[in-house]
C-alpha positions in Angstrom: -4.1 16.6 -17.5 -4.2 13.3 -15.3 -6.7 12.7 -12.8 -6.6 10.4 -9.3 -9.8 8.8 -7.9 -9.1 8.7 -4.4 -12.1 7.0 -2.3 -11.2 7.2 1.6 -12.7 5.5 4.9 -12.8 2.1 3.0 -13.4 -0.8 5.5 -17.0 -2.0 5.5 -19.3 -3.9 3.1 -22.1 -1.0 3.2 -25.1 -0.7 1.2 -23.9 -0.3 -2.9 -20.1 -0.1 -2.4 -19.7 -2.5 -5.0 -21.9 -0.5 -7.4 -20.1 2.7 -6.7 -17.0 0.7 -7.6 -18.7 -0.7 -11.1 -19.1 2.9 -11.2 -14.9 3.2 -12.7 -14.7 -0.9 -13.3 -17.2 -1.0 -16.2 -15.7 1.8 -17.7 -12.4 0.0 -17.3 -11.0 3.7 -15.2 -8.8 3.0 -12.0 -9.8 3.8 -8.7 -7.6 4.3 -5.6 -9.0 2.9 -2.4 -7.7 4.3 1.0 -8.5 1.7 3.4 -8.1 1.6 7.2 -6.3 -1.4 8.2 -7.2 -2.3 11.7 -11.0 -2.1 10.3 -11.9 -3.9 7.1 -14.1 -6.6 7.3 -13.8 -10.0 6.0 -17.0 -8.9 3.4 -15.5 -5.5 2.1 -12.5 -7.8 1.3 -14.1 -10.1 -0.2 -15.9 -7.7 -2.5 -12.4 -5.6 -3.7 -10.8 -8.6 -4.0 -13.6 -9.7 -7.0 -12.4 -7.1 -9.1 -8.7 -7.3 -8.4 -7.3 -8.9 -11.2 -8.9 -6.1 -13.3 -5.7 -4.2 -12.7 -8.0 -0.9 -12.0 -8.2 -1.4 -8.0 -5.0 0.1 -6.3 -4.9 0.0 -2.1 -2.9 2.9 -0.5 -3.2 2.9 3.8 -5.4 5.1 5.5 -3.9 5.4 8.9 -4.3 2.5 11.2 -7.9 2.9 13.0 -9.2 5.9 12.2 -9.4 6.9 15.6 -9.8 10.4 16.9 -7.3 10.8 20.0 -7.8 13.9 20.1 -10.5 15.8 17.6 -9.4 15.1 14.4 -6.7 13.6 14.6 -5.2 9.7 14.8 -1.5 11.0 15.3 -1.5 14.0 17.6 2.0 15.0 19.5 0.0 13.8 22.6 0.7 10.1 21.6 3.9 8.5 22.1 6.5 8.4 18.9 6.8 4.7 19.1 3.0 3.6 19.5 2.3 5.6 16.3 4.9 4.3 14.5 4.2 0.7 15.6 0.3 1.1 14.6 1.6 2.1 11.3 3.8 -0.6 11.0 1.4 -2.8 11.5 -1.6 -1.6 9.5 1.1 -1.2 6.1 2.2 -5.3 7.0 -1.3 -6.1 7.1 -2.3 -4.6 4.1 1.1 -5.7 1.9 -0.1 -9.4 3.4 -3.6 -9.4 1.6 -3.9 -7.0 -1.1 0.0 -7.8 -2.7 1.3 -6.4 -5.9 -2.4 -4.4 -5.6 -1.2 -2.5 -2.5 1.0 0.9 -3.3 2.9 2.2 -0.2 1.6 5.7 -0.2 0.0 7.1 3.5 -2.9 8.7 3.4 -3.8 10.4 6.6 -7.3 10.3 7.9 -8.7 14.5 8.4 -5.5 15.4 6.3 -3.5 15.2 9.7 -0.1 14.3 10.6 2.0 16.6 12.2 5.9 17.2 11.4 7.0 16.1 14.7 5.2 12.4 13.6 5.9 12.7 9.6 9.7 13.0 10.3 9.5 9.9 12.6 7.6 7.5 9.8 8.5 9.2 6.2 11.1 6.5 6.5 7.7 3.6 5.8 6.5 5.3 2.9 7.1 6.5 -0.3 4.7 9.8 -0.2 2.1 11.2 1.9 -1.1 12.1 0.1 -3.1 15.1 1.6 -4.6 18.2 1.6 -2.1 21.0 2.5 -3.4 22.2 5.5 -2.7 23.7 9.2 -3.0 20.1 10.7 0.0 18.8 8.6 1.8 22.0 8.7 5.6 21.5 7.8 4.8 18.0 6.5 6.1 17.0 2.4 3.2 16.2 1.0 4.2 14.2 -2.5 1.0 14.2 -3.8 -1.5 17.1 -2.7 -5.3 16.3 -2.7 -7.0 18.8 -5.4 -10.4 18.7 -4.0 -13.4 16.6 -2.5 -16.5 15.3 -4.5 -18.5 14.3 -1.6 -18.7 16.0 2.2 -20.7 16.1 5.2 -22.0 19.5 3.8 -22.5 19.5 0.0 -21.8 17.2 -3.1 -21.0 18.6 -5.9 -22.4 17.8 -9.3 -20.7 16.3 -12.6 -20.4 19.8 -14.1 -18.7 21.7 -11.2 -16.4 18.2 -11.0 -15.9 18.8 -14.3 -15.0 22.6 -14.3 -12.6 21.9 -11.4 -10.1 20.0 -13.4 -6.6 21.6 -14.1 -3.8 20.6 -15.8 -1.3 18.4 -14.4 -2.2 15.9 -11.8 -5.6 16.1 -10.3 -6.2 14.1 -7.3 -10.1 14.2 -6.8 -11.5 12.5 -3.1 -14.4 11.1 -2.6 -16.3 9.1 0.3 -18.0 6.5 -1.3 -20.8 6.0 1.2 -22.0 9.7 0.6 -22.9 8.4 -2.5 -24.4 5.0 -1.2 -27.1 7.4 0.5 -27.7 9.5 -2.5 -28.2 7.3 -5.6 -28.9 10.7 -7.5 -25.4 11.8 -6.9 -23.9 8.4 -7.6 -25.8 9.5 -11.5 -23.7 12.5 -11.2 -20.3 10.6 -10.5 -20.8 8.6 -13.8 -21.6 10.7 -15.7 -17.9 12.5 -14.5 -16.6 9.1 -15.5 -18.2 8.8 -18.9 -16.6 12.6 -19.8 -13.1 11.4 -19.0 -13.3 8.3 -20.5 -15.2 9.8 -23.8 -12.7 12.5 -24.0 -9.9 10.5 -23.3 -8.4 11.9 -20.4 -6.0 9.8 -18.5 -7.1 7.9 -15.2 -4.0 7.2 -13.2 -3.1 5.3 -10.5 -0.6 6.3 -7.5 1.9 3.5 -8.2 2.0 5.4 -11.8 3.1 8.4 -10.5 5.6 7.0 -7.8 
């Protein structure tokens, strides 16, 4: 069994996002960061990039904006071929520029969403898509399927349901880390997820490991 951290919508310096990182650094277990390009701030930067020769910080891209052009969705069939493709582009170059060896060219798309008539027109930039297999990226290869999320709009769930979730093989866990910020309770539960692996050994991988 191998688990995947994944922690999306990464772009601003909010309250405790550097102790929900210490949360996997202090414990010396990698964490995957999906950040949005176009957004991150000068200050979430500069706190990722104080923990970056620890080796345990890996960037993948999480769309370009974020933005919803239609509900849901950054990348509907509404929007040209070429302007998604070019906002891609752009976000991966930016990211490549200031994250480096630390950046792993793996697309992440925001809501889970890409559709095939899109994924066949940038597959070409990346070297998997990571997602849950859904009706919004129907007919889309998804190289590394999401297992489950930690942290929602509607519930968290606690260390022992985390826990009870894993399978074997690869497990590829999301979480929005400023769900946690608001709930320092559940930010108890996530460690104590992180002290089970790491007492039991399991492995903490990375996407650039599984590439």
């Amino acid at each position: 069994m191998e688990v995947i951290f994944r922690d999306d919508d990464v772009f601003l310096n909010e309250p405790w996002f550097e102790d929900f990182l210490k949360i996997f650094l202090d414990n010396e277990i990698p964490i995957t960061l999906a950040v949005v390009p176009s957004r991150i701030t000068k200050k979430c930067y500069a706190i990722i990039k104080k923990y970056l020769d620890t080796g345990l910080i890996e960037v993948i891209q999480h769309n370009f904006s974020h933005m919803a052009y239609e509900p849901y969705s950054e990348f509907p069939n509404s929007r040209p071929k070429l302007a998604v493709r070019q906002d891609l582009e752009l976000g991966k170059k930016k990211l490549e520029k200031i994250f480096k060896k630390h950046y792993t060219n793996i697309l992440a798309p925001a809501w889970h969403q890409i559709t095939k008539e899109h994924y066949e027109n940038i597959k070409d930039l990346y070297e998997g898509i990571t997602a849950r297999p859904s009706s919004l990226n129907e007919g889309v290869k998804i190289k590394f399927p999401v297992t489950y999320s930690v942290a929602t709009t509607k519930e968290f769930r606690t260390a022992e349901q985390i826990i009870s979730g894993f399978k074997e093989g690869l497990n590829i866990i999301l979480m929005h880390h400023f769900y946690y910020e608001r709930d320092l309770k559940q930010m108890e539960e996530l460690r104590k997820v992180v002290k089970y692996l790491k007492d039991n050994k399991i492995k903490v991988t990375k996407y650039n490991e599984k590439i």
